[in-house]
C-alpha positions as CSV (number, residue, x, y, z in Angstrom):
1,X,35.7,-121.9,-50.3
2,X,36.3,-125.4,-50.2
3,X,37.1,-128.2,-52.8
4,X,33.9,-129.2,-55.4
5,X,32.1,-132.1,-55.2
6,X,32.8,-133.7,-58.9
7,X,30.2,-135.5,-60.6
8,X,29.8,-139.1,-61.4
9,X,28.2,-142.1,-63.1
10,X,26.5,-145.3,-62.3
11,X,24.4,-147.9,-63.3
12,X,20.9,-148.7,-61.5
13,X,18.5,-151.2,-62.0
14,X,15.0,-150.5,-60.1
15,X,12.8,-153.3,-59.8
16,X,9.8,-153.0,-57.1
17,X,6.1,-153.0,-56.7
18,X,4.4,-150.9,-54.0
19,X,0.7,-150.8,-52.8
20,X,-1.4,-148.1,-51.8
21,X,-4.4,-147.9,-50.3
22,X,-6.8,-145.3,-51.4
23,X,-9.1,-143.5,-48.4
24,X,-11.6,-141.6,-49.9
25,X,-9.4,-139.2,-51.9
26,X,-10.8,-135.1,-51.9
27,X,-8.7,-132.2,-53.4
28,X,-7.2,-130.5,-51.1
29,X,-7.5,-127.0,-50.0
30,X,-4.7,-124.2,-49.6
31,X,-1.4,-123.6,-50.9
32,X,1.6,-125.4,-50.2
33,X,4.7,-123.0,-48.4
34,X,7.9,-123.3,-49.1
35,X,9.4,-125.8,-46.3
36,X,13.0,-127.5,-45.7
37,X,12.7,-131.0,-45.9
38,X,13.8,-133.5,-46.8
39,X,25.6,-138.3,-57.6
40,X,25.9,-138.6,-61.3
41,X,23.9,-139.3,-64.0
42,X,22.2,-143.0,-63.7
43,X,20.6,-145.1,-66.0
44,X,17.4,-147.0,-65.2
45,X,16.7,-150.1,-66.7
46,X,12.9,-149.7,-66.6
47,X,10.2,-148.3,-68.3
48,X,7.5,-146.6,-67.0
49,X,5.3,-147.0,-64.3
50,X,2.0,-149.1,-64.8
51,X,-0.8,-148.3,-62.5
52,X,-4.5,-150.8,-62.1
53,X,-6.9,-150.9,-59.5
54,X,-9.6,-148.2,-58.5
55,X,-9.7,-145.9,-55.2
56,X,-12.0,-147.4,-52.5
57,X,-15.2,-145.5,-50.9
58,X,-14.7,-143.2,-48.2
59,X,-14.8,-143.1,-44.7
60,X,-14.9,-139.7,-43.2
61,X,-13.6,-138.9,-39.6
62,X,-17.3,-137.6,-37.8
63,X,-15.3,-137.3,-34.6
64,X,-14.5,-133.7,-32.7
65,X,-12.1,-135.6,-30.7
66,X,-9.6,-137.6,-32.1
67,X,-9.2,-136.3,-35.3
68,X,-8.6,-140.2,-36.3
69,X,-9.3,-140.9,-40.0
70,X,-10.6,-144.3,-41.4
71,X,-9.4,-146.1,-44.2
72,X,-13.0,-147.1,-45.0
73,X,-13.3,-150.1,-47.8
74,X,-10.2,-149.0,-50.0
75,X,-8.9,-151.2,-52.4
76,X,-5.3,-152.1,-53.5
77,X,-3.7,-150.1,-56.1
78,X,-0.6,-151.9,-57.7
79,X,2.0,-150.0,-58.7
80,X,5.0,-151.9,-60.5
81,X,8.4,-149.6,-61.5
82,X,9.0,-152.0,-64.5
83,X,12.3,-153.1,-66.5
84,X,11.8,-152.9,-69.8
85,X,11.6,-149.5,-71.9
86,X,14.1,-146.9,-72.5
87,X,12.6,-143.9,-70.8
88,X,15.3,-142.4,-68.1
89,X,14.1,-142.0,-64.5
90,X,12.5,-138.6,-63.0
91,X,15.0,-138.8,-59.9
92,X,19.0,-139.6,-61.4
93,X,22.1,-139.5,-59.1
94,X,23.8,-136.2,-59.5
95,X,26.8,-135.9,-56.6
96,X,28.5,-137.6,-53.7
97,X,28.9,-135.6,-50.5
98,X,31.4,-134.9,-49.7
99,X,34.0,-136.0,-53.1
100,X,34.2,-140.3,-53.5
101,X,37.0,-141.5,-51.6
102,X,36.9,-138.8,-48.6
103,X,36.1,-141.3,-46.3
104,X,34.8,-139.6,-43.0
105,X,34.6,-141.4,-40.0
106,X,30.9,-140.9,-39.1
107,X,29.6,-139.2,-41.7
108,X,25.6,-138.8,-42.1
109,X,25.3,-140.7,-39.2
110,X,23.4,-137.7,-38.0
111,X,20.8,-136.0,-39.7
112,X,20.3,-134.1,-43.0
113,X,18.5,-131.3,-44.0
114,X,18.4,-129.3,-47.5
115,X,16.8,-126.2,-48.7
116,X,17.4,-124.4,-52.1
117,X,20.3,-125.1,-53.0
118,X,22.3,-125.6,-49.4
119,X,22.7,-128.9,-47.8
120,X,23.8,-129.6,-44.5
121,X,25.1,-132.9,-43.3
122,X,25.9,-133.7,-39.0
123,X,27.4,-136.5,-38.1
124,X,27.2,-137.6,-34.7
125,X,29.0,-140.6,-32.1
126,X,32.6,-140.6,-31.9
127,X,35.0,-138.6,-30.4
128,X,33.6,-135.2,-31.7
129,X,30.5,-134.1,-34.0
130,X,30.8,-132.4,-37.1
131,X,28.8,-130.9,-39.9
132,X,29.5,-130.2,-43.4
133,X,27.3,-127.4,-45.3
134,X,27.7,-127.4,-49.4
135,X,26.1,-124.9,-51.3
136,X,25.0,-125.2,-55.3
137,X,27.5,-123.0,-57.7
138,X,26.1,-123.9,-61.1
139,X,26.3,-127.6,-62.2
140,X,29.2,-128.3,-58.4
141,X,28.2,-128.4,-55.0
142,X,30.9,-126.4,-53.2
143,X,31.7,-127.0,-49.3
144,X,31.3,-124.0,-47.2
145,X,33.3,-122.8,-44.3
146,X,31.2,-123.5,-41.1
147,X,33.5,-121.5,-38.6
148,X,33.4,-122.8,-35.1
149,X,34.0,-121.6,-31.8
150,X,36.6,-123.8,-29.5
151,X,33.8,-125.6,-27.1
152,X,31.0,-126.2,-29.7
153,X,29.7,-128.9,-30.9
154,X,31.8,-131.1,-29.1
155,X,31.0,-135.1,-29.1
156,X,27.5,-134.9,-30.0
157,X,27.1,-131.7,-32.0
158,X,25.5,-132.7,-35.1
159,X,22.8,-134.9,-33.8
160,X,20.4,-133.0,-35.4
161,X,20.8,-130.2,-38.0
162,X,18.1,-128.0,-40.0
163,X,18.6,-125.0,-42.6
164,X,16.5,-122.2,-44.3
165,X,17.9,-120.0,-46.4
166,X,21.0,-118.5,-44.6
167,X,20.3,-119.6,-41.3
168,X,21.4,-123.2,-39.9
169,X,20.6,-125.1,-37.1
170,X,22.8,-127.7,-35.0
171,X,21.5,-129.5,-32.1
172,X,24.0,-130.6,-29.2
173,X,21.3,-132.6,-26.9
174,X,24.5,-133.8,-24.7
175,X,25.9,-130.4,-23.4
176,X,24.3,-129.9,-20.2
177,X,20.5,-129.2,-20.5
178,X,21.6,-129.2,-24.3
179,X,21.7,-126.5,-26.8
180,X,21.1,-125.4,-30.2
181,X,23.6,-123.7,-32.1
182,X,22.8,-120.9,-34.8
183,X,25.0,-119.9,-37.7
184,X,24.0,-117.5,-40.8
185,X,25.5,-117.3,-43.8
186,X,27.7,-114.1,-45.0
187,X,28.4,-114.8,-48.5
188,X,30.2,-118.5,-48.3
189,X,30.9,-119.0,-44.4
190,X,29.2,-119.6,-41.8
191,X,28.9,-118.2,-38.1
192,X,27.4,-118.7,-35.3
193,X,25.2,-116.3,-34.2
194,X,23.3,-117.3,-31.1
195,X,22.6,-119.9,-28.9
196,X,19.5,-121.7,-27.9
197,X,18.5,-122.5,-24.7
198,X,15.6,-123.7,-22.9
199,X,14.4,-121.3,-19.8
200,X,13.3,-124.9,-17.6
201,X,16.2,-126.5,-18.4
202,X,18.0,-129.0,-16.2
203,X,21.4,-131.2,-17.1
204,X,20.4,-134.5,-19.1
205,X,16.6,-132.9,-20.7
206,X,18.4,-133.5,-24.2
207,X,17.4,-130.4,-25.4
208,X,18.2,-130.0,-29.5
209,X,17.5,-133.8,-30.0
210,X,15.5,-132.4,-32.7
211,X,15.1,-129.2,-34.7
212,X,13.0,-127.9,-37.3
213,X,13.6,-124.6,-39.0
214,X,10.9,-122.5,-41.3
215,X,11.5,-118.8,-41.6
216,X,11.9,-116.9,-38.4
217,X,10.7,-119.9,-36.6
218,X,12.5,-122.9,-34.7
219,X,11.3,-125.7,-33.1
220,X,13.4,-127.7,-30.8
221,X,12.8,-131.3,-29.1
222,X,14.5,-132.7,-26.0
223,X,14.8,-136.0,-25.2
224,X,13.0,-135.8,-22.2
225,X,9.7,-135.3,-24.2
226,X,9.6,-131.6,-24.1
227,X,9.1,-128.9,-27.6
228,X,9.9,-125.3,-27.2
229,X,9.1,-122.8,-30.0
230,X,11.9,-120.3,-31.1
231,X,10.9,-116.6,-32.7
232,X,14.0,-114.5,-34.5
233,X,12.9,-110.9,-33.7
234,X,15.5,-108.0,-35.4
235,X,18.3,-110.8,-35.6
236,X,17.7,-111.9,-31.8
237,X,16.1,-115.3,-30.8
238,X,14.3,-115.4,-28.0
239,X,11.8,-118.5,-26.4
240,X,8.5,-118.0,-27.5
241,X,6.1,-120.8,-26.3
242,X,7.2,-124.7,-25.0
243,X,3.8,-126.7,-26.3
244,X,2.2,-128.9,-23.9
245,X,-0.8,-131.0,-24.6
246,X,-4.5,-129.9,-24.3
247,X,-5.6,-132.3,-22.0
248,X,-3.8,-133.1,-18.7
249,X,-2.7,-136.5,-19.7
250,X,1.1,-136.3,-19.9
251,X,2.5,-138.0,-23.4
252,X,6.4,-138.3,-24.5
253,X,7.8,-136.7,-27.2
254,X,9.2,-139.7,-29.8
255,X,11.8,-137.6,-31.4
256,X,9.7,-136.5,-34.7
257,X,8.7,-133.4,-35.5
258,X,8.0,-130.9,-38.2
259,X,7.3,-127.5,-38.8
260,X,6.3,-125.4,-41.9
261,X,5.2,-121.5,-41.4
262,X,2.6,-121.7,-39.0
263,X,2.3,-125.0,-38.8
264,X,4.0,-127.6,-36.1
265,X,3.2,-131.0,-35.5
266,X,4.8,-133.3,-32.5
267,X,4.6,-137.1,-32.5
268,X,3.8,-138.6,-29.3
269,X,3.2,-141.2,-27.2
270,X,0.7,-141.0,-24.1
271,X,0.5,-142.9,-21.1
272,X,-1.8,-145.7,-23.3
273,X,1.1,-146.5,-25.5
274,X,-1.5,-144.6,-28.3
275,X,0.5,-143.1,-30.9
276,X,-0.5,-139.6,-32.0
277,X,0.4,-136.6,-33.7
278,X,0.0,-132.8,-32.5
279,X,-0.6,-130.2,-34.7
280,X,-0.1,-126.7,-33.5
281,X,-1.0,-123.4,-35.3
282,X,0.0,-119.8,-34.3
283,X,-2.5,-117.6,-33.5
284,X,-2.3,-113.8,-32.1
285,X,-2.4,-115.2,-29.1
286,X,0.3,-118.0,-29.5
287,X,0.3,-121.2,-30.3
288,X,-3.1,-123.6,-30.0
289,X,-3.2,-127.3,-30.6
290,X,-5.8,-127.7,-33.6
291,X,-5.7,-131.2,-33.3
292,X,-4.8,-134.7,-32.4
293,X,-4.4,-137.2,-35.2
294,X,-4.0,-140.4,-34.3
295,X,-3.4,-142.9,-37.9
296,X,-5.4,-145.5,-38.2
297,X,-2.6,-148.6,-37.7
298,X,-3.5,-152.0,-36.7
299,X,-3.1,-151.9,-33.2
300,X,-3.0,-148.1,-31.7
301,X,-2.0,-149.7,-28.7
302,X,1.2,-150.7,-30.2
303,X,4.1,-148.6,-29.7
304,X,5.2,-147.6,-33.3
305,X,7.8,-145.2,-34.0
306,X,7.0,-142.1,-35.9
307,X,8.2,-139.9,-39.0
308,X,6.4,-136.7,-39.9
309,X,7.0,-134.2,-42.8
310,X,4.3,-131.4,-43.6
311,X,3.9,-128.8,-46.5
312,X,1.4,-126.6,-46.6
313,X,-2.1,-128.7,-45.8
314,X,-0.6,-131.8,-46.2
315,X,0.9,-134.2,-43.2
316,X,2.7,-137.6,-43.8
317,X,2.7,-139.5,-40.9
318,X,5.2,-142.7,-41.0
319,X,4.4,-145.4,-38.5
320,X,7.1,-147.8,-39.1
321,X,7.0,-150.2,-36.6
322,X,3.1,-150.8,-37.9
323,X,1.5,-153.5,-39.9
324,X,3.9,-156.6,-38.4
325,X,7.1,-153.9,-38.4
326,X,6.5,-153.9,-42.3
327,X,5.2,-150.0,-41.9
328,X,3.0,-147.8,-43.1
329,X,2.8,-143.7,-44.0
330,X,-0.6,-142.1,-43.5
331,X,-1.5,-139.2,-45.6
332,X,-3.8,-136.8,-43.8
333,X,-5.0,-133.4,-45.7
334,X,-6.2,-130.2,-44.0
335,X,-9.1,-128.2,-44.9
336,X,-10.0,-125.4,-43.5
337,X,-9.1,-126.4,-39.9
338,X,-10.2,-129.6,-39.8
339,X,-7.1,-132.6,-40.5
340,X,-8.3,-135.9,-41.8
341,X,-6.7,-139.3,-42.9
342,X,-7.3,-139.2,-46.8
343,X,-4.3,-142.0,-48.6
344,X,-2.3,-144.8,-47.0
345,X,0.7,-145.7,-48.4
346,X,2.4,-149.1,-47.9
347,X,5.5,-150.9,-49.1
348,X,6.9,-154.2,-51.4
349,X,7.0,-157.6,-50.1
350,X,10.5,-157.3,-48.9
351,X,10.1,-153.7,-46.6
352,X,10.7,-153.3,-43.6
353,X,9.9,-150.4,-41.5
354,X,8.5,-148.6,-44.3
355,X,8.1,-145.2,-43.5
356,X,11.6,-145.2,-41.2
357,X,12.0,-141.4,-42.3
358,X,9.9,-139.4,-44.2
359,X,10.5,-135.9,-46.6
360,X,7.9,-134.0,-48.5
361,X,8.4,-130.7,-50.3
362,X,5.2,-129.3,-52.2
363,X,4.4,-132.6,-55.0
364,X,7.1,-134.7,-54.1
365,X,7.8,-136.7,-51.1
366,X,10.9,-139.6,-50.0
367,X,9.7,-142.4,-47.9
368,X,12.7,-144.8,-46.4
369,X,12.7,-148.3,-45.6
370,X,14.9,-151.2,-44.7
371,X,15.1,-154.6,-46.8
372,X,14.1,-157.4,-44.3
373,X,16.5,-158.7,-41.9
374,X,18.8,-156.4,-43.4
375,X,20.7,-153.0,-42.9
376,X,19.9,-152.4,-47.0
377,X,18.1,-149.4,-47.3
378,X,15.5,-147.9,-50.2
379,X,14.5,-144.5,-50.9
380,X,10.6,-144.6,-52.5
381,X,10.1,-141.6,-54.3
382,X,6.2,-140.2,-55.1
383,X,4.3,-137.4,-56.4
384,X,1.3,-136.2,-56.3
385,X,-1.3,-135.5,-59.3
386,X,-4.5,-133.3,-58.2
387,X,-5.3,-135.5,-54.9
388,X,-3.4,-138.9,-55.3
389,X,0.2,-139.8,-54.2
390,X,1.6,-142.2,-56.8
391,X,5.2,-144.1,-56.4
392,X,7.4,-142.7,-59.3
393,X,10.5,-144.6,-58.4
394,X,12.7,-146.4,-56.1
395,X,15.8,-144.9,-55.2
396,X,18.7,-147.2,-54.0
397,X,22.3,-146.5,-53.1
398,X,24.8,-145.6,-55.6
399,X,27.5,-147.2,-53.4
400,X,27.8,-150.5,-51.1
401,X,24.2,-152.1,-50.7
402,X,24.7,-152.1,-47.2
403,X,25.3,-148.9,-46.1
404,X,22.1,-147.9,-44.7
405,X,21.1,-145.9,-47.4
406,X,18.0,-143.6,-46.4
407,X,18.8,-143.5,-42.5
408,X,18.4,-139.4,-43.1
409,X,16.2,-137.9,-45.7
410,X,15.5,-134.1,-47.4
411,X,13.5,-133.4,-50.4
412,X,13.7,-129.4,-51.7
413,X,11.9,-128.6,-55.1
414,X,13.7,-131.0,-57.5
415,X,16.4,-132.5,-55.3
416,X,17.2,-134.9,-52.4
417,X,19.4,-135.3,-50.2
418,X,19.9,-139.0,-48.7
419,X,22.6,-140.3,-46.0
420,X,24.1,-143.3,-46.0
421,X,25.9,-143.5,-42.9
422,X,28.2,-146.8,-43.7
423,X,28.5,-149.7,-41.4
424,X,31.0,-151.2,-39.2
425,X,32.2,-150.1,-35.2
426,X,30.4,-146.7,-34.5
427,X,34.0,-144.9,-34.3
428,X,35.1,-147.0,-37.5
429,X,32.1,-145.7,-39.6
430,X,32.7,-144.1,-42.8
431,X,29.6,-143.1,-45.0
432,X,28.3,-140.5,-47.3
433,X,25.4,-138.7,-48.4
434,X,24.2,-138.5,-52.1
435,X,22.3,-135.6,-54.1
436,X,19.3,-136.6,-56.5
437,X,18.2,-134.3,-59.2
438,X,14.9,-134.9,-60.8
439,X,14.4,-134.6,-64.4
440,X,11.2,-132.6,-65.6
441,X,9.6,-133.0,-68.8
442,X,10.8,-130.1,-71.1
């Protein structure tokens, strides 16, 4: 085992309002599945949240086509995290990945990805990619060996990572076709185990731009707008479906995408410019698309680039570019089969791209953003009571305020996992990512 990760403290002052608007709010049905996704004490200067405004009427999605929701006549809900008080924030700082003072050239400039207890950082750009799994040992967070053989990875290993329990994915789009590399865990090290390929593949498809991990289930973009479905079957993976549109029309893959049991979703783009997202289910027979959601934005003819996180029956949607680049997330709930767009969430004065990565987990959900005209970043923290998404606290970087804080988000049960990739010449970068822990009520 490698070094711990020590603990340390900070000061943080959060000061920000934050507007949502309410579409027609209805419980939701089913259960919420257990889904990857998405340091020192710190002391908060405000006092608790204070909520006005009421929920507008709603406007239900009629449609069998789209599967578009409305946000009908909602009104604006103000929510202010306030600065006066002496309650302690639900979300404190609880470790630095890896220890203060490490300085890794390129660290988190990748992705992150976290999952009860095991977080895995990849960096990516430079001369070679990297990633760094800790695991939780009581109150440290221990590095893990991550044992490599001598042509993986190589420059752009890294680019994407995802883990579930003791299995961890690591996406090398640059490696031909590109791969996906697959490690599990035997007690504190990690080896890899297989190798993921697609069976069309040609050199430059970018395969393993993306991954997504849920049980015995991957899913894998390419850059070249493509999504292939893995299945692990007695320790062997094998290619089970690549998912291709209903309809003829031919669409590109924008790089998000999210998957939670039987549940995938794709974001797209088709030949319209429209932004959309896919959502797959398996069924005995494979996987079917259920539906096409396309969030109601101000101009759907607009390109806007695209977050997603699901758990369970619930889809956030971020559409960043939305709303004059300002951004938006779109909450859509499932029931029964049928998706529609229930709460839209939108961000302070001063955000930029609101919605520039997404994490959900169960009741609690990260949404990124950038201050404007700036490479400042801000973690919004929300959870949800019965139906309704409320912001709980804003989450800003326990280091430089500069540092891109929030490029990469995970949220597991009650932790997070935010990168802050640092900023200077791509080969020069040296960043970090930081743990949250969030305090219950006892």
């Amino acid at each position: 085992m490698f070094g711990a990760v020590r603990s340390y403290s900070r000061q943080l002052a959060t000061v920000t309002t934050l507007c949502l608007v309410s579409c027609g709010l209805t419980e939701r049905s089913g259960e919420s599945s257990d889904a990857h996704e998405s340091a020192t004490s710190t002391q908060d200067s405000g006092g608790p949240l204070t909520h006005s405004g009421a929920s507008g009427s709603s406007s239900d999605d009629s449609g069998s086509g789209t599967g578009r929701g409305g946000t009908g006549g909602g009104t604006n809900d103000s929510i202010t995290v306030g600065t006066g008080g002496a309650s302690e924030p639900p979300w404190q700082t609880q470790a630095e990945l890896p220890e203060p003072g490490a300085m890794v050239a390129n660290f988190a400039t990748g992705t992150v990805s976290l999952y009860d207890g095991t977080a895995a950082i990849g960096t990516f750009g430079g001369d070679i990619g990297e990633v760094q799994v800790f695991a939780e040992r009581g109150d440290e967070w221990l590095q893990e060996q991550l044992a490599l053989r001598s042509d993986t990875l190589e420059r752009d290993g890294g680019a994407s990572v995802a883990v579930f329990e003791d299995t961890l994915l690591v996406g090398a789009p640059g490696q031909g076709a590109g791969r996906v590399y697959v490690f599990e865990r035997d007690q504190d090290a990690w080896n890899e185990s297989a190798r993921l390929e697609p069976l069309d593949g040609i050199e430059g498809d970018g395969f393993g731009a993306s991954v997504a991990l849920s049980g015995a289930t991957a899913l894998v973009g390419a850059s070249n707008g493509m999504a292939y479905l893995f299945a692990r079957v007695g320790g062997a993976w094998y290619e089970e479906q690549r998912l291709t549109r209903a309809t003829d029309e031919s669409t590109e893959l924008v790089g998000a995408l999210a998957l939670d049991g039987d549940t995938a979703v794709l974001g797209t783009r088709d030949d319209d410019a429209v932004s959309a997202a896919y959502v797959f289910v398996r069924q005995e027979a494979g996987w079917a698309q259920q539906q096409r959601l396309v969030p109601d934005v101000e101009d759907p003819a607009a390109p806007s680039g695209m977050t997603l996180a699901v758990s369970g029956d619930t889809l956030l949607v971020g559409t960043r570019e939305d709303r004059s680049l300002a951004g938006a997330v779109h909450v859509f709930y499932r029931e029964g089969s049928r998706w529609t767009e229930q709460q839209l969430l939108v961000g302070g004065e001063n955000d930029e791209s609101f919605g520039y990565q997404v994490a959900m987990h169960d009741d609690a959900a990260l949404v990124s953003s950038r201050e404007l005209g700036g490479y400042t970043g801000g973690v919004y923290a929300f959870e949800r009571v019965g139906s309704e998404w409320s912001v709980v606290q804003q989450l800003v970087s326990p280091g430089p305020n500069d540092d891109g804080f929030g490029s990469s988000i995970a949220v597991f049960d009650h932790t997070a996992l935010i990168a802050a990739p640092g900023q200077g010449e791509l080969d020069q970068w040296f960043g970090s990512a930081y743990l949250f822990a969030r305090v219950t009520e006892p």
